[in-house]
Backbone as ProteinMPNN parsed JSONL, in Angstrom:
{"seq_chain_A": "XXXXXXXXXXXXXXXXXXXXXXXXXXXXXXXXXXXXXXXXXXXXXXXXXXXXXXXXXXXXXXXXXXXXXXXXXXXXXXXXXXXXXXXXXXXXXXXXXXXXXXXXXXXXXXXXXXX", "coords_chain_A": {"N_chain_A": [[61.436, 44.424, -52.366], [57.908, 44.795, -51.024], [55.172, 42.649, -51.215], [52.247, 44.048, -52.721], [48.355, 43.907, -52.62], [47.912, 43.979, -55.307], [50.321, 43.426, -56.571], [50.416, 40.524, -55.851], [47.855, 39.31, -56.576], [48.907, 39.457, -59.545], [50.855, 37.322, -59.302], [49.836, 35.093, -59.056], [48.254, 34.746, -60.794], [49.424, 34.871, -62.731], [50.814, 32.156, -61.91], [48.887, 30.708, -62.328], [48.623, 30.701, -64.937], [50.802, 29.727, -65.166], [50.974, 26.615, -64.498], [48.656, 25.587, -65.921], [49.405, 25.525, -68.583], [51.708, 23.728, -68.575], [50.031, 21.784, -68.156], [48.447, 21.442, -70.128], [50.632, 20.742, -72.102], [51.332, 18.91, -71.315], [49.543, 17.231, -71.685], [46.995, 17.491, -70.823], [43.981, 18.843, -72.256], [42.225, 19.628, -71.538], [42.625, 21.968, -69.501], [42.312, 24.506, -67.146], [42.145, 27.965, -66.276], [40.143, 28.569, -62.964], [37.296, 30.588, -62.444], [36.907, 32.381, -59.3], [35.293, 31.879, -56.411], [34.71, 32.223, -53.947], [33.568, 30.949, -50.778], [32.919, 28.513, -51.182], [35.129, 27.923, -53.188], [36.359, 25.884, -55.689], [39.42, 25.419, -56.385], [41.887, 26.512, -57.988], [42.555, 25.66, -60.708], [41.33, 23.362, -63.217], [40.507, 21.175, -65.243], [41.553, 18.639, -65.161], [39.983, 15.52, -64.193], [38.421, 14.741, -61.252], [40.487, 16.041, -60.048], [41.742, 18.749, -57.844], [43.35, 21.474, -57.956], [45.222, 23.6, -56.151], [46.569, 26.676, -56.43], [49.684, 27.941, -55.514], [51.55, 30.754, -54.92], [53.546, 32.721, -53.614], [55.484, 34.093, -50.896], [56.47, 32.865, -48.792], [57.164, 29.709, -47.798], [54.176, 27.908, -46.678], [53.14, 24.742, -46.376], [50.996, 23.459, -44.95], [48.947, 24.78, -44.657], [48.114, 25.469, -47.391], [48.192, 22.978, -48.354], [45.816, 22.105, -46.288], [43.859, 23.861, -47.922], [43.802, 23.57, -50.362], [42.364, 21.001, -49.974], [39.981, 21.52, -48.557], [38.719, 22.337, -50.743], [38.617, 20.344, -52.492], [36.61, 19.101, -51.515], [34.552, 20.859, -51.81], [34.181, 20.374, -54.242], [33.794, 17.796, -55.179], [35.965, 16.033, -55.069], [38.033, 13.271, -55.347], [40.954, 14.389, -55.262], [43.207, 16.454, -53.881], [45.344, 18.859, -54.519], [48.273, 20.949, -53.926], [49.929, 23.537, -55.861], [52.799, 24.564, -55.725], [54.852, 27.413, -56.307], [58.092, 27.751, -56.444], [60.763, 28.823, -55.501], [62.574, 31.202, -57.367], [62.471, 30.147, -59.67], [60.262, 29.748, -62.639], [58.973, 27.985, -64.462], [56.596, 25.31, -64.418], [56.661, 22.869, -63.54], [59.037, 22.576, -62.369], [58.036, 23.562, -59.856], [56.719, 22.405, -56.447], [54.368, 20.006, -56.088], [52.334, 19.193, -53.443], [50.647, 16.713, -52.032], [48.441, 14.609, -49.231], [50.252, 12.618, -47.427], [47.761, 9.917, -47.284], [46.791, 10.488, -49.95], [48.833, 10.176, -51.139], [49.386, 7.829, -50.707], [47.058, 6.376, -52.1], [47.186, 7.504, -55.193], [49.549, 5.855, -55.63], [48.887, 3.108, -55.502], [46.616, 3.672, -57.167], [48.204, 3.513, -59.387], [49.59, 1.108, -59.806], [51.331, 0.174, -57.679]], "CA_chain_A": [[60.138, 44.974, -52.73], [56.96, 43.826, -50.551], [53.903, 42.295, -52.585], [50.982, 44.583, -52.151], [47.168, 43.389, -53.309], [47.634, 43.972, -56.491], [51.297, 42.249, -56.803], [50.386, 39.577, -54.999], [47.177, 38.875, -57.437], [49.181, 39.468, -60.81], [51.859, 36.444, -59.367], [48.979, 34.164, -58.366], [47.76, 34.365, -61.905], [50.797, 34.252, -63.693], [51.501, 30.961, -61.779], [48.18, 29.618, -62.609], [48.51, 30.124, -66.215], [52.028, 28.481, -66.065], [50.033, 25.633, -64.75], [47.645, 25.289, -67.313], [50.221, 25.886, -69.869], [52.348, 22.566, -68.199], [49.081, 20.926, -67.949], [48.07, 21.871, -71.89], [51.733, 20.652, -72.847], [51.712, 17.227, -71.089], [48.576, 16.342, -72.069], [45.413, 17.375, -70.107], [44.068, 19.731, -72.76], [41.085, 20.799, -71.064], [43.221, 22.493, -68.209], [42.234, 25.904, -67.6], [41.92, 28.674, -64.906], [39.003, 28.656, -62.716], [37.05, 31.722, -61.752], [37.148, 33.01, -58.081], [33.92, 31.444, -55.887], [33.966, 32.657, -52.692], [33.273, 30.299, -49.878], [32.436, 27.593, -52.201], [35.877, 27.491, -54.565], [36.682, 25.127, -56.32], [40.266, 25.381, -56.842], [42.194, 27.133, -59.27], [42.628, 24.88, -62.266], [40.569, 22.924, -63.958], [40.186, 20.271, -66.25], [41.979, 17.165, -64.586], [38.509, 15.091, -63.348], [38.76, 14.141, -59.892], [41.607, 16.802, -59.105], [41.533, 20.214, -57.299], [44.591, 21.8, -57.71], [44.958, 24.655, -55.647], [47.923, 27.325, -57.302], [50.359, 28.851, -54.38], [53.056, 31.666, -55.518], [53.454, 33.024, -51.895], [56.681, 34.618, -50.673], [56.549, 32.509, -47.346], [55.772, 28.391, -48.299], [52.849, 27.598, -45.281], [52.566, 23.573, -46.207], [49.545, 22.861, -43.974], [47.319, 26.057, -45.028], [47.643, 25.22, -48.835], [47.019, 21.838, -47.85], [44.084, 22.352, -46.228], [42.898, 24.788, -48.419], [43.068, 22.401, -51.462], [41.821, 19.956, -49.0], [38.805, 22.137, -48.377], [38.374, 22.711, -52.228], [38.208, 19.373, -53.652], [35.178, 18.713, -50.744], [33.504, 21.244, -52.823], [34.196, 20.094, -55.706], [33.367, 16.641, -54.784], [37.225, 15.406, -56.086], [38.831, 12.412, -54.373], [42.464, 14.081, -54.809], [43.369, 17.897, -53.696], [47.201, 19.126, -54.75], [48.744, 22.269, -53.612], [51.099, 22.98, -56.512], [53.217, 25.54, -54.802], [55.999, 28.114, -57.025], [59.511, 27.154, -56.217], [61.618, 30.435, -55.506], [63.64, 31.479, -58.436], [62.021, 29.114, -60.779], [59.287, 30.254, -63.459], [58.152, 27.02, -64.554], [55.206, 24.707, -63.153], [57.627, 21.598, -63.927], [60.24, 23.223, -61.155], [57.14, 23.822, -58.604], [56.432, 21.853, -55.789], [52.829, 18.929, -55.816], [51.898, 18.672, -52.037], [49.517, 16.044, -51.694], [48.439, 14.385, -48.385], [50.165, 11.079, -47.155], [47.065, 8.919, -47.574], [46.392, 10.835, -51.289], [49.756, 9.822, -52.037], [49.445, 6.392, -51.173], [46.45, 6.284, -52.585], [48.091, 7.271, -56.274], [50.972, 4.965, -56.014], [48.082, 1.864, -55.928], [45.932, 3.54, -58.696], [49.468, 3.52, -60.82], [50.023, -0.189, -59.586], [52.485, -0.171, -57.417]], "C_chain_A": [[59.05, 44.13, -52.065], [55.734, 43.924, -51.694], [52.617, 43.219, -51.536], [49.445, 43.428, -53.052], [47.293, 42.792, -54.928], [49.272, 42.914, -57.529], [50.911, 40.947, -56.328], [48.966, 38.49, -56.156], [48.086, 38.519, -58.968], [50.319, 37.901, -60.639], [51.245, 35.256, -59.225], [48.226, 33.921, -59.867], [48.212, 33.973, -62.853], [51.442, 32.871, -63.266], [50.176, 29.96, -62.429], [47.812, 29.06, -63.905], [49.974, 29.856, -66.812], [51.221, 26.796, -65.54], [49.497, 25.244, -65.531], [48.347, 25.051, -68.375], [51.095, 23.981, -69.783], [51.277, 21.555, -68.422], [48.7, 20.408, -69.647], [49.195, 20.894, -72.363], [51.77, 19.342, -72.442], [50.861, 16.094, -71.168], [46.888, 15.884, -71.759], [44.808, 18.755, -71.21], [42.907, 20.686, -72.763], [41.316, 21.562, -69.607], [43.007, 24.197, -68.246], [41.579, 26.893, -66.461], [40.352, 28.69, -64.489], [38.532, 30.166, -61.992], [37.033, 31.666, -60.357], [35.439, 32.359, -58.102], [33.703, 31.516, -54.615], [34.415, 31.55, -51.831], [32.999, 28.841, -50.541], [33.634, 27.549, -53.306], [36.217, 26.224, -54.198], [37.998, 24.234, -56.282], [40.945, 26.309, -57.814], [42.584, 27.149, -60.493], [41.901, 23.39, -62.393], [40.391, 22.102, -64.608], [41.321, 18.835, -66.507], [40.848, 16.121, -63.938], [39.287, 14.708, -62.21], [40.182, 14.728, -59.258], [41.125, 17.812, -59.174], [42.771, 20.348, -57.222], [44.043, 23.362, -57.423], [46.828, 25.642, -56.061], [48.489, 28.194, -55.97], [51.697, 29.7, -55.041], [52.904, 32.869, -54.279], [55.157, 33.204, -51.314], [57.178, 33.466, -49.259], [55.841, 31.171, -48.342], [55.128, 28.11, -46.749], [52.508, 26.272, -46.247], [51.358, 23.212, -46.208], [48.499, 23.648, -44.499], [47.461, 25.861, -46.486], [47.383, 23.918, -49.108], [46.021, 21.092, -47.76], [43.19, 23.215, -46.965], [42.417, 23.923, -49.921], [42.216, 21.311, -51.125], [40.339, 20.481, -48.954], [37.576, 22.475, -49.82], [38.32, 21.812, -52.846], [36.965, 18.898, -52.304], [34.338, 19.324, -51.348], [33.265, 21.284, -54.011], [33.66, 18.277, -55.887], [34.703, 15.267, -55.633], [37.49, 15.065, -55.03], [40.498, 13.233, -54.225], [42.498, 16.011, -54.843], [45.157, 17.813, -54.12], [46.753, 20.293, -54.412], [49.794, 22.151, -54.192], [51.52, 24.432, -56.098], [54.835, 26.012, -55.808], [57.387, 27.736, -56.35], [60.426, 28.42, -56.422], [62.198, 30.169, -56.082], [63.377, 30.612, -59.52], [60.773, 29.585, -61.36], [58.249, 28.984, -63.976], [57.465, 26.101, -63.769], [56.002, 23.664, -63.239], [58.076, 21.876, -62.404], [59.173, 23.196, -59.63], [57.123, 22.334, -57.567], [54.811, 21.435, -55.824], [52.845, 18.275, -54.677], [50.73, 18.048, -52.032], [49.454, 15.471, -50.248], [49.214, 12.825, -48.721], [49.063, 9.507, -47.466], [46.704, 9.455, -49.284], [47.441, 10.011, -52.214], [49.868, 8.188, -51.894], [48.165, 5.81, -52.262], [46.975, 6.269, -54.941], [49.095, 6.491, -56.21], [49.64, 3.456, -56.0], [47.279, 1.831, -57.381], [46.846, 3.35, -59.904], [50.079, 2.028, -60.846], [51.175, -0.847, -58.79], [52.164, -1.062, -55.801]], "O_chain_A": [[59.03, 42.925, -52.316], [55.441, 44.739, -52.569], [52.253, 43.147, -50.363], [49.605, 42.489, -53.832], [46.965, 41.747, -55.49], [49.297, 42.183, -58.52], [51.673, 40.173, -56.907], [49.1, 37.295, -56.422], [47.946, 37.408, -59.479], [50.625, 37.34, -61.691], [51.967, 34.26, -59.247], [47.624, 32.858, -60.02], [47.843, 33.13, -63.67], [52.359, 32.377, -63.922], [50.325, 28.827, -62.887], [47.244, 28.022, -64.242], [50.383, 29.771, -67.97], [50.999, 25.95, -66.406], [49.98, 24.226, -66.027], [47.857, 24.281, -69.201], [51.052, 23.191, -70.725], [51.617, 20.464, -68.879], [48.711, 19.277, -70.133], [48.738, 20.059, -73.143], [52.263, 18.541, -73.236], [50.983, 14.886, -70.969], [46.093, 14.984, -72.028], [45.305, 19.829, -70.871], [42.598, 21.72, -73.355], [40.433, 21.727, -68.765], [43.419, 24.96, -69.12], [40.573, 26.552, -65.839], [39.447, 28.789, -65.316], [39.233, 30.767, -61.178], [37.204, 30.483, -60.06], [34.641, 32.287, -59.036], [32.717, 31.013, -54.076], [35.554, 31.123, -52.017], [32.898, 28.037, -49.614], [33.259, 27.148, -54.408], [36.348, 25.63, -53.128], [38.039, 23.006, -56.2], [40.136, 26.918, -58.514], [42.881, 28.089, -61.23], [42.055, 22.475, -61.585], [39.206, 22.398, -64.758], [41.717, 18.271, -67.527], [41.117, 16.015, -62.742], [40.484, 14.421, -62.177], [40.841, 14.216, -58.353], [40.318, 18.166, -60.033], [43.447, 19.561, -56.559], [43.155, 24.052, -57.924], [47.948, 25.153, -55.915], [47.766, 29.047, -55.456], [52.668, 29.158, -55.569], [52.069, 33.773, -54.294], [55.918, 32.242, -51.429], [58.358, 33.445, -48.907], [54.87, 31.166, -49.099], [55.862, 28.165, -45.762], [51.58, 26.511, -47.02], [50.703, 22.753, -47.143], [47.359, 23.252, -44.745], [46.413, 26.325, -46.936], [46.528, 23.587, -49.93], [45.483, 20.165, -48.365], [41.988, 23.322, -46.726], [41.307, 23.705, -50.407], [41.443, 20.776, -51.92], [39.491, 19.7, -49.386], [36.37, 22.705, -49.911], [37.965, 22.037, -54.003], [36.442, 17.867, -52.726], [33.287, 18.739, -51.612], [32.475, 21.928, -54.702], [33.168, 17.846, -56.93], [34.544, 14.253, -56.311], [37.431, 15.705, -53.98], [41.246, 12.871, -53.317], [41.912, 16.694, -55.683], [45.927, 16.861, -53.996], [45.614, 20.759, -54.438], [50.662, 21.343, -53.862], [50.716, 25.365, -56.122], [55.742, 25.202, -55.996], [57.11, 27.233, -55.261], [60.705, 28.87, -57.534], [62.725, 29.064, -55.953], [64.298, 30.418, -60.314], [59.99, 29.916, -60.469], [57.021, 29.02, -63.896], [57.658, 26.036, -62.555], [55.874, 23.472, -62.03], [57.487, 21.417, -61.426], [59.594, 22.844, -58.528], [57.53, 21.272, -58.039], [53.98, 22.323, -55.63], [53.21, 17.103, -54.583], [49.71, 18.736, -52.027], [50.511, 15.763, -49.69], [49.019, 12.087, -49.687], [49.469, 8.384, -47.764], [46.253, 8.505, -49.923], [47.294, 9.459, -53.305], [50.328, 7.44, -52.757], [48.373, 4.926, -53.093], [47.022, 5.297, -55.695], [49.687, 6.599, -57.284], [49.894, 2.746, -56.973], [47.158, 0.968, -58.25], [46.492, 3.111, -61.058], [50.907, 1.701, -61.696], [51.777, -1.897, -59.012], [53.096, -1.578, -55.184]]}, "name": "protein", "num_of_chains": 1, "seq": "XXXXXXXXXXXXXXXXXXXXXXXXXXXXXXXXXXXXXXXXXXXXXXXXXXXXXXXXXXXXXXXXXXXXXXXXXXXXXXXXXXXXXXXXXXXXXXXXXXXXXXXXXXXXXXXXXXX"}
C-alpha cells in the first residue's frame, strides 16, 4: 500500500504523539506536539528546553535531510541541541525509534553528563 497525503500525515502524528507519550512517561511532563509553522518551525515536540526534536515516520530513512531539518529547526528555535527521532520499521514505540543527533551534539552531551 503507498502512503498518500493524507496517510502519510495520520503516521507523522501518530509518531509524534508516541513521542510525547515516551516523553510524558519518563519524565518531561511538559512534552507536547507542536503546531505546524511554516518556514519558521520549530520542531515537532515540545517541552524539553534547549531541544528541537524533529518526529520522522517515513517509509525510506534519509539521515542527512532529518538531520538538517532538525538542524534548521532548533536555529529557529534558538536550541543548542536538534534530534531527529526517526520510527524504526515494525516497531510502534518511541523507545524502539532511532535519536540522530550530530557528532559534535553528541559529544557535546556525553561532557554535559560528565563523561
Amino acid at each position: 500500500m503507498s502512503r498518500n497525503r493524507a496517510s502519510a500525515k495520520k503516521a507523522g502524528t501518530s509518531w509524534e504523539s508516541a513521542i510525547v507519550t515516551a516523553l510524558i512517561t519518563a519524565g518531561w511532563p511538559h512534552a507536547e506536539r507542536r503546531r505546524l509553522a511554516g518556514s519558521k518551525d520549530r520542531g515537532d515536540v515540545a517541552g524539553v528546553p534547549g531541544v528541537v526534536i524533529e518526529a520522522k515516520n517515513t517509509k525510506a530513512i534519509n539521515l542527512a535531510a532529518a538531520l538538517d531539518e532538525a538542524t534548521a529547526e532548533a536555529i529557529n528555535d534558538n536550541a543548542p541541541i536538534a534530534v531527529a527521532w526517526i520510527k524504526r520499521r515494525g516497531k510502534t514505540r518511541a523507545e524502539d525509534g532511532y535519536a540522530v543527533v550530530s557528532g559534535a551534539t553528541f559529544m557535546q552531551l556525553l561532557k554535559e553528563a560528565g563523561y
